[in-house]
N, C-alpha and C positions, 0 to 999 in steps of 0.2 A: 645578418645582412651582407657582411662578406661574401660567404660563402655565397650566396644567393648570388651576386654582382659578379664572382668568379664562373660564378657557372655560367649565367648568361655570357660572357666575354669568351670563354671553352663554345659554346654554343656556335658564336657569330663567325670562331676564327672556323669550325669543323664546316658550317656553312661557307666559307666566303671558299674555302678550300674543296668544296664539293664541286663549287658552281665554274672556278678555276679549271680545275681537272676535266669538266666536262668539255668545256671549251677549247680546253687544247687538245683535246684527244678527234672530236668531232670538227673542230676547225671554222665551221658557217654554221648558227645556231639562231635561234632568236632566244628570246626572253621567255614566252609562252613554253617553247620546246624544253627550255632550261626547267621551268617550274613542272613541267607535266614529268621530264622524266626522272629530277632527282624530289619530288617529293614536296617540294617548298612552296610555299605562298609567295605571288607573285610580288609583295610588298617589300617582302624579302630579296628576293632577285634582283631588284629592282638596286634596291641600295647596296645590295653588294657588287652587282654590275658596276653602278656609279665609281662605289671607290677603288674596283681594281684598274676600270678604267683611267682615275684620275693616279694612281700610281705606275702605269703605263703598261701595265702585264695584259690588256685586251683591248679592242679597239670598235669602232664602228664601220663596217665597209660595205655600205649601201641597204637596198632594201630587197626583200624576196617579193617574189610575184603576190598579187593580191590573190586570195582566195573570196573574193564578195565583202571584203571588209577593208577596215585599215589597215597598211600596207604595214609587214613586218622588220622593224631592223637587223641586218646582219651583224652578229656580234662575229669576233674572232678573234684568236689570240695574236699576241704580239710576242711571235718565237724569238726574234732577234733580242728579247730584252733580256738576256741571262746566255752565256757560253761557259762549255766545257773544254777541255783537250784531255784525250786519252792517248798513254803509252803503254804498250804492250813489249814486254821486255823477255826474248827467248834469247839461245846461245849463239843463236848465228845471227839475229836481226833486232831491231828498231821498231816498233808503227805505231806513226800518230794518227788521231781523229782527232777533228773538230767536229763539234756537235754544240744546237743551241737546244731550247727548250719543247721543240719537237721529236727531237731524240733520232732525228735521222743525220745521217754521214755528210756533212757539208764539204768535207776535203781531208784526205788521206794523203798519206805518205809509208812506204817504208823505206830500209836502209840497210845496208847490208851491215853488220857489225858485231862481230865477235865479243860474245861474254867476257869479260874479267873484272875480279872482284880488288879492283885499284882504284886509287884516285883519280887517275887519268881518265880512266874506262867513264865515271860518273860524271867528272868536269864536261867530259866532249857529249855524254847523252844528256846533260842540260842546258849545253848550250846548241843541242839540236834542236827540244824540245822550245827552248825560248824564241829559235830563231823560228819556229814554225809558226809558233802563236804570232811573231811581231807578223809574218808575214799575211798573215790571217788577216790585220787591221782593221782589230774589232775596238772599240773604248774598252780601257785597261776598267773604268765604273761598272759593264758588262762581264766582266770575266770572274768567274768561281773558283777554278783553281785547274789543278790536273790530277787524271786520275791513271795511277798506274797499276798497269797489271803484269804479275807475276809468276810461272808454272812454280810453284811449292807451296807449303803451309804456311798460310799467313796468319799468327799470332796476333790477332787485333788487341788480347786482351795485355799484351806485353810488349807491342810495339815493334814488331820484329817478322823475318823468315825466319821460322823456326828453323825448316827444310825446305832446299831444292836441289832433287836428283839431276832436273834438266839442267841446271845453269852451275850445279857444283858448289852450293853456298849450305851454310849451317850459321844457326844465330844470330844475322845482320840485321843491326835495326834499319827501320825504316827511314831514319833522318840520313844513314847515309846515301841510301839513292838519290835523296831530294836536296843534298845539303846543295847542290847548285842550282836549284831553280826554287828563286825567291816568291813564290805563291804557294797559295794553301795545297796541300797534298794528301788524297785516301789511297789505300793502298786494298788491292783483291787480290784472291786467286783467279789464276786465266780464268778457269774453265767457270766458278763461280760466275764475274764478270759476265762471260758471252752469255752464260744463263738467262742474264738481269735483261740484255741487249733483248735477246728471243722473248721476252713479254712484253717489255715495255710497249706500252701503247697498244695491243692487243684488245679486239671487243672483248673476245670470254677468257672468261678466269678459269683456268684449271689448273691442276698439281701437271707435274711434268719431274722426269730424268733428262738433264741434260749429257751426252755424252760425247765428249769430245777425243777426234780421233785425229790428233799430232802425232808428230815426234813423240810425245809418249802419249798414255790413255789416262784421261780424266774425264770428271765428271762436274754436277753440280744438283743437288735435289731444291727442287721450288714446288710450294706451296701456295697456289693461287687464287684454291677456290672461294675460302675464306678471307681473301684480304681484296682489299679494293684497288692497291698496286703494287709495285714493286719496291723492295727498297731497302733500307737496313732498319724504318720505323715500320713497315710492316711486319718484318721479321718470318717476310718468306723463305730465305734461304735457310735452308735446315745445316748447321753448322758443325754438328757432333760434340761434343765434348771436349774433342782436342784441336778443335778446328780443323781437322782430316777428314770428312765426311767426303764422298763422293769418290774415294779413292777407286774405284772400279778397276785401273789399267792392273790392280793388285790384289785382287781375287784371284781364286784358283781355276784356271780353266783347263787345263793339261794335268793330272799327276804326275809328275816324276818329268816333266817336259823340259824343253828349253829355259836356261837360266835367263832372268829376269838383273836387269841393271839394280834393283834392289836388293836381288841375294840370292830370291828363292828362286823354286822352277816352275812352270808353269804358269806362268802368270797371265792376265789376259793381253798385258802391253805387249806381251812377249809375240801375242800371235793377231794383235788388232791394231798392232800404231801405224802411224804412214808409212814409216822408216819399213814395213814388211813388203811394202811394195815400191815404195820408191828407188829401192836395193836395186831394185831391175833395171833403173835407168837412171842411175850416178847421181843420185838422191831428187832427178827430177822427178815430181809424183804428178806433174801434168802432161810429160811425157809420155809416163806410163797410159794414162787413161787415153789417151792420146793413139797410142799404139792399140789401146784395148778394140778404140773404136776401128779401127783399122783390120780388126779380126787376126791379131798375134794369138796364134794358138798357146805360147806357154805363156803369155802372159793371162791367157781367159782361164787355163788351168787355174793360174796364182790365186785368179779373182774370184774364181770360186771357191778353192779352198779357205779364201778370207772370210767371203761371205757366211761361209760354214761354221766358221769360226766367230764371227761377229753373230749372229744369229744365234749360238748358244749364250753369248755371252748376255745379250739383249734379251733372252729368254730366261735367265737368272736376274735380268733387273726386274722384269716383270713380276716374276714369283714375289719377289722380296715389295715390290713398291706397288703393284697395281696400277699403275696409271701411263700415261704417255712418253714413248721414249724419243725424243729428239736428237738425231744426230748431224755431227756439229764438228768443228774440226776440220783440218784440212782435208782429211777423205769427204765429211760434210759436205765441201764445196763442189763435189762430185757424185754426189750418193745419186742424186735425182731421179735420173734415167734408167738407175737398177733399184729402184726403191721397190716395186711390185715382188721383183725374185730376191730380195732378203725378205719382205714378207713372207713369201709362200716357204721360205726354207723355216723361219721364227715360227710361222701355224705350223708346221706338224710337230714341233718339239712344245707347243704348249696342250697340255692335257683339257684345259677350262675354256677354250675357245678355237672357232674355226679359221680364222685370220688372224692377222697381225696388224689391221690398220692403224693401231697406239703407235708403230713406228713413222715417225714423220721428217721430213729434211727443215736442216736450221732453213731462218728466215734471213740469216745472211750470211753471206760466202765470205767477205770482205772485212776482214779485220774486225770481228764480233766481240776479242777481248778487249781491244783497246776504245770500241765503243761502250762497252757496258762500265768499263772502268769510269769512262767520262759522265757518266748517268747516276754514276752513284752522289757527283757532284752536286748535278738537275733534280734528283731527286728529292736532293736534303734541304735544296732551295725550294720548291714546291710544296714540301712540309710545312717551310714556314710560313708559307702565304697565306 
């Protein structure tokens, strides 16, 4: 009889959390649309409608047109009743998001601010962080936590950066970035993170390579087809073994070529990170694109040769992954407008197909790690509901 009582209660909570999800992802729904498209009897819907309504996570806002019958209610969520704040932590800057339960960017900031692995360095980026939330002036009863994101190897199973080459750090646990900011704290890798950012809320599920092209080259592998969202209870992120998966900027792209900030030669970050174009204009890389459009002959050289280079590389993610490569990253935030010619350069280096259209630009330009860092908060809340 337990057992039987637990599974009905498993049963009610997978429902009430289907019916949730649908809602906020779709935003104006009725009841009827709820039951036809996740599957349920509408007696079902019904009561679980009621009680997410009465715990405040959906709402009623008005009726949709009649179709010849009675008139249907608009259900919708109630985004404002849960917030995140995401930091994104590189060696030269800061960036917060605020994000509530829709998962979109309510208010950014960055900051200009030099890595150091001190006490001081952590006091003054928690009392950024804090001062950002206060100013936000959301109910501290709404707030989840913050989620920070970090370019190196993040050790969830130890509590710690194991590595990061960007920021200079080796085995820090994670209590010390948060020891100043008294609320709950996750911790990702960037490029993981911006991953999470790039699905959430998307209609179709598919696998994806995310590739992110900073200051250095990283990645992130997601798995979507098979899961219904995103999240660390999905277990879309494919982690590796050592929590290193996605390290792409450190594959070999060049034999015997340019040394690599990690040792070797040849590496892909070596000939794919911002830093190879931003060179040309005193590390401005909006600059540079800037000039590109302007028709600078050595900088359209530079851009080609990147692209040549970026194209091989996206051409060995494909061999290995099969599926969609999203790029992401500060060149991301620019890729757009030359998306078609890394295409046509990616087709003629793949032998199994005549285009390249698996290559697509991130879905957002704008602080993608310190969003997704914050999602992972919204996520775990959404679990439980």
């Amino acid at each position: 009889m337990e057992k039987i009582r637990g599974s009905n209660i498993e049963v009610k909570k997978i429902n009430r959390n289907q019916i949730f999800r649908y809602v906020n992802k779709y935003e104006k729904v009725s009841k009827p649309d709820i039951a036809a498209a996740l599957g349920i009897s509408m007696p079902t819907v019904l009561q679980n409608v009621k009680e997410l309504m009465d715990r405040g996570l959906i709402c009623e806002v008005g009726e949709f047109e009649s179709t010849g019958g009675r008139k249907a209610k608009v259900i919708a969520p109630v985004h404002n009743a849960r917030y995140a704040v995401g930091v994104d932590i590189t060696m030269n800057h800061v960036s917060l998001v605020l994000t509530n339960l829709s998962g979109k960017v309510l208010k950014h900031s960055r900051h200009q601010k030099i890595f150091a692995n001190e006490r001081q360095y952590f006091k003054e980026m928690g009392e950024m962080a804090v001062k950002f939330l206060e100013n936000a002036k959301i109910p501290k009863d709404r707030f989840l936590g913050f989620g920070i994101s970090v370019a190196g190897i993040v050790a969830l199973d130890n509590n710690k950066i194991s590595i990061s080459h960007a920021i200079g750090i080796r085995d820090v646990p994670f209590d010390i970035f948060s020891q100043f900011i008294p609320y709950p704290c996750i911790f990702s890798n960037d490029a993981n993170a911006a991953g999470i950012a790039e699905m959430y809320g998307v209609d179709d599920q598919y696998d994806f390579v995310y590739l992110s092209l900073s200051n250095s080259v990283g990645g992130a592998i997601i798995f979507g087809k098979s899961n219904a969202h995103i999240g660390e209870h999905s277990s879309s992120i494919f982690f590796g073994d050592n929590f290193r998966s996605g390290e792409f900027g450190h594959m070999m792209l060049m034999p015997g070529g340019g040394t690599c900030y990690c040792g070797k030669r040849g590496c892909v970050d070596v000939y794919c990170s911002a830093k190879v174009l931003a060179k040309y204009t005193d590390g401005k890389l909006e600059k540079f694109f800037s000039e590109l459009e302007n028709g600078n002959k050595e900088f359209m050289a530079a851009w080609e040769e990147y692209l040549s280079n970026l194209a091989m590389a996206i051409d060995n993610v494909r061999m290995a992954f099969d599926c969609s490569v999203i790029i992401g990253g500060y060149v991301g935030s620019f890729i757009e407008p030359y998306l078609a010619h890394l295409q046509e350069k990616a087709a003629r280096l793949n032998v199994f197909e005549n285009d390249a259209l698996y290559i697509k630009p991130c879905r957002f330009r704008v602080e993608a790690s310190a969003l997704g860092a914050a999602l992972r908060h919204v996520e775990n809340f959404i679990s439980s509901i």
